[in-house]
C-alpha positions in Angstrom: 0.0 0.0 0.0 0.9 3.6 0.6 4.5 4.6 2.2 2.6 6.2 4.7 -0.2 5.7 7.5 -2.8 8.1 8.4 -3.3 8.8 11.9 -7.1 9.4 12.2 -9.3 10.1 15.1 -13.1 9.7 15.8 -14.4 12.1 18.4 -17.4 10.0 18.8 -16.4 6.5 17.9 -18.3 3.6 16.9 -18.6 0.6 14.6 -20.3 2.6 11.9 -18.1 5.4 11.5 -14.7 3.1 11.9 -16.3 0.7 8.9 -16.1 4.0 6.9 -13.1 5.1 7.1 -12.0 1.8 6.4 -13.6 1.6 3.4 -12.1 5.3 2.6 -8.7 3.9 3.2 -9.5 0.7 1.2 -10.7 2.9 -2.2 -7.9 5.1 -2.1 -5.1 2.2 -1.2 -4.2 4.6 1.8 -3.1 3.0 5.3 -5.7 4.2 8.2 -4.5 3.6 12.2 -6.5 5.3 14.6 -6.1 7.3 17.4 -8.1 8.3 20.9 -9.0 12.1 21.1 -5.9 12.5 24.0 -4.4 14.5 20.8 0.0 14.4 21.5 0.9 14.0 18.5 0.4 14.8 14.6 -3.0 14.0 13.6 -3.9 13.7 10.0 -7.2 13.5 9.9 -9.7 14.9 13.0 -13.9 14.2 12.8 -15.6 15.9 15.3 -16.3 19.8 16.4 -14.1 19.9 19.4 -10.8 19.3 18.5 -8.4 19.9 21.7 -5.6 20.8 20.0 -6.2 22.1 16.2 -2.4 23.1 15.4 -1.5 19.6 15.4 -4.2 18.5 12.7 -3.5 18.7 8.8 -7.9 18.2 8.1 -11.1 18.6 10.5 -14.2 17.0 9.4 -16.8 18.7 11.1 -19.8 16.0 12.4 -23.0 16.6 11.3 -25.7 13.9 11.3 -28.1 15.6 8.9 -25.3 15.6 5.9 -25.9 13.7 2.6 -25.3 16.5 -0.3 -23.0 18.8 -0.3 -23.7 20.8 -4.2 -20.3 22.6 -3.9 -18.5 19.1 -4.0 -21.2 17.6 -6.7 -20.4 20.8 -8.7 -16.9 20.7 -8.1 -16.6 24.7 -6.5 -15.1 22.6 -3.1 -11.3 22.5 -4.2 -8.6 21.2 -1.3 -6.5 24.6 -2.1 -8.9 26.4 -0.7 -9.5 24.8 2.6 -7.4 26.1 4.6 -7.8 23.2 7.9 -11.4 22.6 8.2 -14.3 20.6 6.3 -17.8 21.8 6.9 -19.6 19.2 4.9 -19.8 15.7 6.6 -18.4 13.7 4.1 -17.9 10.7 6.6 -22.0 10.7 7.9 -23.0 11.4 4.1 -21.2 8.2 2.6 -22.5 5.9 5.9 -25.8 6.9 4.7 -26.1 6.4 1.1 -23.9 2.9 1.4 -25.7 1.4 3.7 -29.1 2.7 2.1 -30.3 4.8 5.3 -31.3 7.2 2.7 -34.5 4.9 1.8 -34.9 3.3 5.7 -38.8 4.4 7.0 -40.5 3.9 3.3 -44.1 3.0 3.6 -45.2 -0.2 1.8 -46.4 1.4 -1.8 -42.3 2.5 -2.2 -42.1 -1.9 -2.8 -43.1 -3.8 -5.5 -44.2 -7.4 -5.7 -41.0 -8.6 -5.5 -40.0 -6.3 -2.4 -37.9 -4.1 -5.2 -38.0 -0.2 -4.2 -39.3 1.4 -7.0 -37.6 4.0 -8.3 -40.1 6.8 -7.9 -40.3 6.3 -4.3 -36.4 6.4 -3.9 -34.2 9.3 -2.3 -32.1 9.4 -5.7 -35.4 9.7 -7.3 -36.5 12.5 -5.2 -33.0 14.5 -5.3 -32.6 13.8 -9.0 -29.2 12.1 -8.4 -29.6 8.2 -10.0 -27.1 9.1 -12.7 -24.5 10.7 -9.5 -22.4 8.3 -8.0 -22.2 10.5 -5.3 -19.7 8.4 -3.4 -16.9 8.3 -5.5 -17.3 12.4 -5.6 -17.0 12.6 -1.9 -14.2 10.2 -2.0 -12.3 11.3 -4.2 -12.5 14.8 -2.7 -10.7 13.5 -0.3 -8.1 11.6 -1.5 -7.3 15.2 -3.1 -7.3 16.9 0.0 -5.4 14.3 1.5 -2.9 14.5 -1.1 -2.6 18.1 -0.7 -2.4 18.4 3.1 -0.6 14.7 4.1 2.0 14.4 0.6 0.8 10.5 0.6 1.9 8.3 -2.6 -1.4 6.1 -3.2 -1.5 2.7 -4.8 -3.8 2.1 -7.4 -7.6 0.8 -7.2 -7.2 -0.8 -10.5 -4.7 -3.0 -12.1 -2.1 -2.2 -15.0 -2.6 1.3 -15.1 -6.7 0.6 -16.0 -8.4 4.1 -14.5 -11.7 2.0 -14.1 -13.4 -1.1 -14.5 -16.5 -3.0 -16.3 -17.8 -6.1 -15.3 -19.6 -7.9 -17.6 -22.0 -10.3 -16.5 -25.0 -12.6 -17.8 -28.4 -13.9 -15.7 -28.9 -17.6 -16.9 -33.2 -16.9 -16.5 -34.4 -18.8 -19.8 -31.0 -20.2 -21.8 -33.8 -22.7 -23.4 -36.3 -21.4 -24.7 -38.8 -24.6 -24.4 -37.0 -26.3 -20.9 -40.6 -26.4 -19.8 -40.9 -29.6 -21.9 -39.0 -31.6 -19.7 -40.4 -31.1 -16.6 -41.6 -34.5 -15.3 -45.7 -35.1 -15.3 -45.3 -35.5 -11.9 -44.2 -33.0 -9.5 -43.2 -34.1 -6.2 -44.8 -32.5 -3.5 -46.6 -30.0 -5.5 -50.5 -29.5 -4.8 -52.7 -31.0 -8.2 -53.5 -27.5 -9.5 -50.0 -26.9 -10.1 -49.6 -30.3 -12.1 -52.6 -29.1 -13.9 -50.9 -25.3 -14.8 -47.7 -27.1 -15.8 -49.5 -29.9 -18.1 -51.4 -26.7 -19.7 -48.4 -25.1 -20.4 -46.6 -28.1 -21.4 -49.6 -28.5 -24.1 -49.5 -25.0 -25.2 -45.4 -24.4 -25.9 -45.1 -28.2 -27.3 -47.2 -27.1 -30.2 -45.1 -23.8 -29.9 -42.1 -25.9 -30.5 -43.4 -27.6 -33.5 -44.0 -24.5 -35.6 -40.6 -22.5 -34.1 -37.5 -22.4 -36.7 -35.7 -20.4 -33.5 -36.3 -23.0 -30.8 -32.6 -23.4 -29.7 -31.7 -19.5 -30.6 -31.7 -18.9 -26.6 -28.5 -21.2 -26.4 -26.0 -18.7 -26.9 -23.5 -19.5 -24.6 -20.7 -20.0 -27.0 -21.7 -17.1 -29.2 -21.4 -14.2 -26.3 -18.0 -16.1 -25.6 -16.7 -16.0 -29.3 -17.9 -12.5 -29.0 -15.7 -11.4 -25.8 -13.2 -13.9 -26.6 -12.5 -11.5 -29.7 -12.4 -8.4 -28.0 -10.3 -10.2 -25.3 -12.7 -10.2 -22.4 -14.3 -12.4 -19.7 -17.6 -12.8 -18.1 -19.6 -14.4 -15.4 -22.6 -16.5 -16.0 -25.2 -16.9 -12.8 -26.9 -20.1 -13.1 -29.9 -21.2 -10.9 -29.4 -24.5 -9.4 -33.3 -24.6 -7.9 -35.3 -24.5 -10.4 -39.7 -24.1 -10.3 -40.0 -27.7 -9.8 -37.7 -28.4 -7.2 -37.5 -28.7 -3.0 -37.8 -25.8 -0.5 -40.9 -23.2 -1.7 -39.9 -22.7 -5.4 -41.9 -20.6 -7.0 -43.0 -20.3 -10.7 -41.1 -16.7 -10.2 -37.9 -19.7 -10.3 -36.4 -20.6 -13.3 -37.7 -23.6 -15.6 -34.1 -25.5 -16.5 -32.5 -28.0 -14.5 -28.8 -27.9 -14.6 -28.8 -31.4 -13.8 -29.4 -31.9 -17.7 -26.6 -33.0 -20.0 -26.6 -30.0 -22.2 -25.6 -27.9 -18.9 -22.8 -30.2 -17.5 -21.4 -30.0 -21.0 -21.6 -25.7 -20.9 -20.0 -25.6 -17.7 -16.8 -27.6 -19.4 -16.6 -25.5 -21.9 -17.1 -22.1 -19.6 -14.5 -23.1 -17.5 -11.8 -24.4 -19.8 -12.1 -20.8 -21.4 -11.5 -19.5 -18.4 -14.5 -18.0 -18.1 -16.5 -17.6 -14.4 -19.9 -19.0 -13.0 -21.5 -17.7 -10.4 -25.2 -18.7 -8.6 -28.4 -17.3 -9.4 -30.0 -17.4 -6.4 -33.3 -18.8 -6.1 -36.2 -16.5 -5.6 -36.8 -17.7 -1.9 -33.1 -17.8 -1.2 -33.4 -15.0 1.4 -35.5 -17.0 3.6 -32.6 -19.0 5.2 -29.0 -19.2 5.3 -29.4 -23.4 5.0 -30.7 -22.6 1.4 -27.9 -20.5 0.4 -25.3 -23.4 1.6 -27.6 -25.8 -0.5 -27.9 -23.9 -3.7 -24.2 -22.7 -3.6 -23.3 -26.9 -2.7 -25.3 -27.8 -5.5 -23.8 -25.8 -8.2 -20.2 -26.8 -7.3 -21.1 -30.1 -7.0 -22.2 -30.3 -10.7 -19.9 -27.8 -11.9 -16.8 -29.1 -9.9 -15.6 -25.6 -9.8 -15.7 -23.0 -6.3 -18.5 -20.8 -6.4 -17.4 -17.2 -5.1 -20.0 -14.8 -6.2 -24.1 -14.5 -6.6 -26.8 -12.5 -8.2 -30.5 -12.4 -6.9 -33.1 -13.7 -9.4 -35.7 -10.9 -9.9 -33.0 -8.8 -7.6 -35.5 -10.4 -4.8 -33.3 -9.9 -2.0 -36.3 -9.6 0.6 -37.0 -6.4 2.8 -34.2 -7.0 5.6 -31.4 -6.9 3.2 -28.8 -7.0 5.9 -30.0 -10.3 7.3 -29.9 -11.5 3.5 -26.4 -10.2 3.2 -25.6 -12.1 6.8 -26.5 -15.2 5.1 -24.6 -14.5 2.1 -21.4 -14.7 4.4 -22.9 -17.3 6.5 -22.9 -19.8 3.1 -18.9 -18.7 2.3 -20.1 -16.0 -0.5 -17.4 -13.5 -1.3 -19.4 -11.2 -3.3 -22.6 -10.2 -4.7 -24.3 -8.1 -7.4 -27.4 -7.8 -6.5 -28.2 -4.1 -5.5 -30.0 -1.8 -8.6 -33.1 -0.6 -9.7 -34.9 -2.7 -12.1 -37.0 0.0 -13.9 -33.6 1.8 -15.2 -30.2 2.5 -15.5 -28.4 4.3 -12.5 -26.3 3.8 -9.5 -29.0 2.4 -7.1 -26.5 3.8 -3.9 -25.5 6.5 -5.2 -22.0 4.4 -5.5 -19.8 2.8 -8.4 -16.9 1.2 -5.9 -16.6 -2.1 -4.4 -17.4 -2.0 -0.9 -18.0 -4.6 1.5 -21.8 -4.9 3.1 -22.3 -3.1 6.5 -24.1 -5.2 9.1 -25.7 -3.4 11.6 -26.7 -6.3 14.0 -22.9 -7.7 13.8 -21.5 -3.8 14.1 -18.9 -4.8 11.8 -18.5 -4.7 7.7 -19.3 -8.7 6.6 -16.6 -10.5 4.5 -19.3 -10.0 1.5 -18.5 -7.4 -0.9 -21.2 -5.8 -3.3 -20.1 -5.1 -6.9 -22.9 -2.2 -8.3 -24.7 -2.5 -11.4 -25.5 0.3 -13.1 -27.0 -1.0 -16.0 -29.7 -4.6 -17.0 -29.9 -5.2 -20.7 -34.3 -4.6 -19.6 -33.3 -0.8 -17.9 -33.3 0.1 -21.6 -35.4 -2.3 -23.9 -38.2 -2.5 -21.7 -38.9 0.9 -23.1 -38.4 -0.5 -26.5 -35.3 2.1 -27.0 -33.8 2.0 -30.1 -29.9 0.7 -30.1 -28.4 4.0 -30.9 -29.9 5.6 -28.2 -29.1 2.7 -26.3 -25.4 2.9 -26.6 -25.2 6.6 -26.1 -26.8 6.1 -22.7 -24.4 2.8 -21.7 -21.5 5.6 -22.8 -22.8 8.4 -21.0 -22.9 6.0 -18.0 -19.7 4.7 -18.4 -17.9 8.2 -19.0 -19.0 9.1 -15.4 -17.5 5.9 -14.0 -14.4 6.8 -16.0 -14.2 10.4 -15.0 -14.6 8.9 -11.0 -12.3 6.0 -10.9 -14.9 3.6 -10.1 -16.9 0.2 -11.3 -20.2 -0.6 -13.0 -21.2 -4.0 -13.5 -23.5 -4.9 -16.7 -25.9 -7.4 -16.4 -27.3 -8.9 -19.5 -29.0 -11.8 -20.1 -28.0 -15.1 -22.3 -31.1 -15.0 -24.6 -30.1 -11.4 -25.2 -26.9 -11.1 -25.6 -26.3 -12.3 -29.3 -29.1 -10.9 -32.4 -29.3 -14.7 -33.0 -33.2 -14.8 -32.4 -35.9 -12.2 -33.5 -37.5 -11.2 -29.8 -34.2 -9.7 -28.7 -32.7 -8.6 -31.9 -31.9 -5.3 -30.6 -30.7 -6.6 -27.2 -28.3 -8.2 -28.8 -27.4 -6.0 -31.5 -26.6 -3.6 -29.0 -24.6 -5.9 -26.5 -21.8 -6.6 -29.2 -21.9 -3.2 -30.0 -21.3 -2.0 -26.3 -18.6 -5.5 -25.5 -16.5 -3.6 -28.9 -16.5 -0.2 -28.3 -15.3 -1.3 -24.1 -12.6 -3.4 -25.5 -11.2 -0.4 -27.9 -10.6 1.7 -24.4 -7.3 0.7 -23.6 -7.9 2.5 -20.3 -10.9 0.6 -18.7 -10.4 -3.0 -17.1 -13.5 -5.2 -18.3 -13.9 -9.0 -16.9 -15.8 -10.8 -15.4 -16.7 -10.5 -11.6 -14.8 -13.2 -10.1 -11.6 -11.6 -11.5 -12.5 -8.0 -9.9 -13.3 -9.6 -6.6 -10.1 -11.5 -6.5 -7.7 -8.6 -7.6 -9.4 -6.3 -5.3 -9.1 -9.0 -2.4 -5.1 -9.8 -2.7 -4.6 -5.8 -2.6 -6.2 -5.5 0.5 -4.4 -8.4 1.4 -1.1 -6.1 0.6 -2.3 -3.3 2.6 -2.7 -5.9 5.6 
C-alpha cells in the first residue's frame, strides 16, 4: 500500500463510523491507524467539532448527522487549495448513509413492488434527482485530493495495469432454453394437483409452440457471447440457478424452468471453464428466507460444476425487505461477493456508489466479508422501453464516462437469450450488447472481466495493505 499511515481520530467512535473510514482507506489504497482524542501527536485527519488541540491537525471533518449532499463538491466549487484546515460538509455521515441505504430506511409499503424491489419513484435518488450521481466516489475522491494536498501520501492504485476503471460484464442464466418447460416430469413431487394441472397446460401449449418454431434453440447462446468477448479479449460471469420451479424448498414459478442437472448444462459448464470463463449462482427466488438454502444452492452448483462458487446475483433482484439479514446469510454460506443491488425500472447507481465495498451489518457492528459489486445497467433498464440501439449505446456511454471520470466500477448485467441478435424477440438486445462488448474493449484504459476476477484482484490488494 501507501509509504505512509494516516493517523485518524473519531471524536465519537463507533462501529459505523470506523467501517467507513476503512472503506475510505480501502478505495484510495491509503493506510488508516486510529487514534483516541488524548491528541499528542500529529493527527492527519480529525472528525468531530471539538478538537483539543487544532495546530496539530493537517484536516477537521466537522460532524454533522443531517449531511448527505453537499452541491459545492457535486459541482466541483469545493477545491482542497482552498481549505485552509477545516471541512464543513460531513463527508464521513453522508457516505455511511447512502452505502448502507439509510437514505430509503422508514419507506411506507407502496415505495415496494411485488418482489420487495424499491421502486424507483419512491427512492431518495429519485426524489434528489441524483440516480445518474455516483455520489460516493465524488465525496471520496475529494478527499483523497485533499489528503494529497495536506498529508503528501503516494497512493496505490484501485485498478490493475494502469486501468483508471473497470466493467464487469456479466450474464443472468433466467431462460437459456427457450422450451426447458418440456422436460419437466408429469409428476411434481410435492406440488399440490393445480400446479400439475398449470404445468400440463403449459406443457400442451409451448409443445405445439415448439413444432412451428424455426428459433427454438436461438436462446442457447453460450458459445456465441464467448466467441464474441473472446475476440475483444474479455471475460464474463454466467449466474446459473441451481433450484429451479420444480424443485424442494418453496420454489416458486417466479424460479427458473431449466435443471442444470441436464446434460446440455454439464457439458456448458466444461466449456465455460476451460475458457476460463466464471460462474456464479443465481439465487433462487426464496433464497433470502434461510441461510441453509444459500449453503444448499451454492453446494449444488459446485457439485455439478466441480468448480468454487465465489459470487451470486438475486433472481428478480428479490433480496427480501431486511437486506442486511440477507447479506448475513450470504457470508454465513462462504459468499465472497454479490451483485445484487440496482433498480430494475432503469439504469443508475441504485447507492449513489460505483466502488466495491463490503456490506455493512448493523446487527454484527462490523463490515461482513461480503462485498457488493454495483450495477449500473440490466440489458431490460433500456429495452423494456423499446429504446432503439443507438440511443441505447449513447446512454451505456454516457454512463460509463462518469464511472471513467470517477475512478470507479459498474457492473453490466445482460441476459444469455439477449446477448447475441441470434433470435428475433431480442434482436436489438443483442445488436446492442456486441456493439457496447466492442466499443469497451477499444478503451485501452478501462479494465473489463468478469466479476470473479474483480473480486479477486481487489481482495489480494487489500491483502497487501494488511
Amino acid at each position: 500500500m501507501s509509504n505512509k499511515t494516516i493517523k485518524y481520530v473519531i471524536e465519537r467512535p463507533s462501529s459505523l463510523k470506523r467501517y467507513v473510514f476503512d472503506f475510505i482507506f480501502f478505495i484510495l489504497g491509503i493506510k488508516g491507524e486510529i487514534y483516541n482524542d488524548n491528541l499528542n501527536q500529529k493527527i492527519d485527519i480529525y472528525y468531530g467539532n471539538n478538537p483539543s488541540a487544532t495546530e496539530i491537525i493537517s484536516i477537521i471533518i466537522r460532524e454533522n448527522s443531517q449531511a448527505v449532499i453537499c452541491s459545492e463538491i457535486l459541482e466541483g466549487k469545493l477545491k482542497p487549495e482552498n481549505i485552509s484546515k477545516i471541512v464543513d460538509f460531513d463527508i464521513i455521515n453522508a457516505i455511511s448513509k447512502l452505502i448502507t441505504d439509510q437514505v430509503n430506511s422508514n419507506l411506507s409499503d407502496n415505495a415496494y413492488d411485488e418482489h420487495d424491489r424499491l421502486l424507483f419513484e419512491y427512492s431518495f435518488q429519485s426524489n434528489f434527482h441524483i440516480a445518474d450521481i455516483p455520489l460516493v466516489n465524488l465525496y471520496v475522491n475529494f478527499l483523497l485530493e485533499l489528503i494529497e494536498y495536506k498529508c503528501q501520501l503516494v497512493r496505490v492504485p484501485l485498478w490493475p495495469d494502469g486501468k483508471i476503471c473497470a466493467i464487469g460484464l456479466s450474464h443472468d442464466v433466467d431462460k437459456p432454453d427457450k422450451y426447458s418447460i418440456l422436460r419437466v416430469p408429469f409428476f411434481l413431487k410435492s406440488k399440490p394437483v393445480k400446479s400439475h394441472i398449470y404445468y400440463a397446460l403449459r406443457k400442451i401449449k409451448n409443445g405445439v409452440k415448439y413444432i412451428l418454431d424455426k428459433e427454438r434453440d436461438n436462446f442457447w447462446l453460450f458459445n456465441n457471447i464467448m466467441e464474441l468477448e473472446e475476440k475483444c479479449d474479455l471475460k464474463s460471469t454466467f449466474f446459473f440457478a441451481s433450484m429451479n420451479a420444480f424443485g424442494e424448498y418453496d420454489s416458486t414459478p417466479e424460479d427458473v424452468e431449466y435443471n442444470i442437472e441436464d446434460r446440455k448444462f454439464r457439458e456448458v459448464f466444461i466449456e465455460i471453464l476451460k475458457r476460463e470463463f466464471e460462474i456464479g449462482l443465481h439465487a433462487s427466488y426464496f433464497a433470502y428466507k434461510s441461510e441453509e438454502r444459500f449453503k444448499y444452492e451454492k453446494q449444488k452448483l459446485e457439485e455439478i460444476t466441480r468448480t468454487r462458487i465465489t459470487g451470486l446475483r438475486h433472481h428478480c433482484w428479490h433480496l427480501g425487505r431486511d437486506q442486511q439479514r440477507t447479506f448475513k446469510f450470504h457470508e454465513s454460506a462462504g459468499f465472497e461477493y454479490d451483485s445484487s443491488i440496482a433498480f430494475n425500472e432503469r439504469m443508475g447507481f441504485r447507492n449513489n456508489i460505483a466502488l466495491p465495498y463490503y456490506l455493512w451489518n448493523e446487527e454484527y457492528s462490523r463490515k461482513l466479508n461480503v462485498m457488493e459489486l454495483p450495477v449500473f445497467c440490466m440489458d431490460g433498464n433500456l429495452f423494456y422501453q423499446s429504446i432503439e440501439v443507438d440511443k441505447a449505446i449513447v446512454k451505456l456511454k454516457q454512463f460509463v464516462a462518469t464511472i471513467k471520470q470517477s475512478g470507479g466500477i459498474g457492473v453490466v448485467d445482460w441476459h444469455v437469450r439477449t446477448s447475441y441478435p441470434l433470435n428475433s424477440e431480442f434482436l436489438n438486445w443483442g445488436k446492442c450488447y456486441v456493439r457496447f462488448v466492442e466499443y469497451l474493449s477499444n478503451d485501452a484504459t478501462i479494465w473489463v472481466t468478469s466479476l470473479g476476477n474483480i473480486n479477486d484482484w481487489l481482495r489480494n490488494r487489500r491483502r497487501q495493505e494488511e
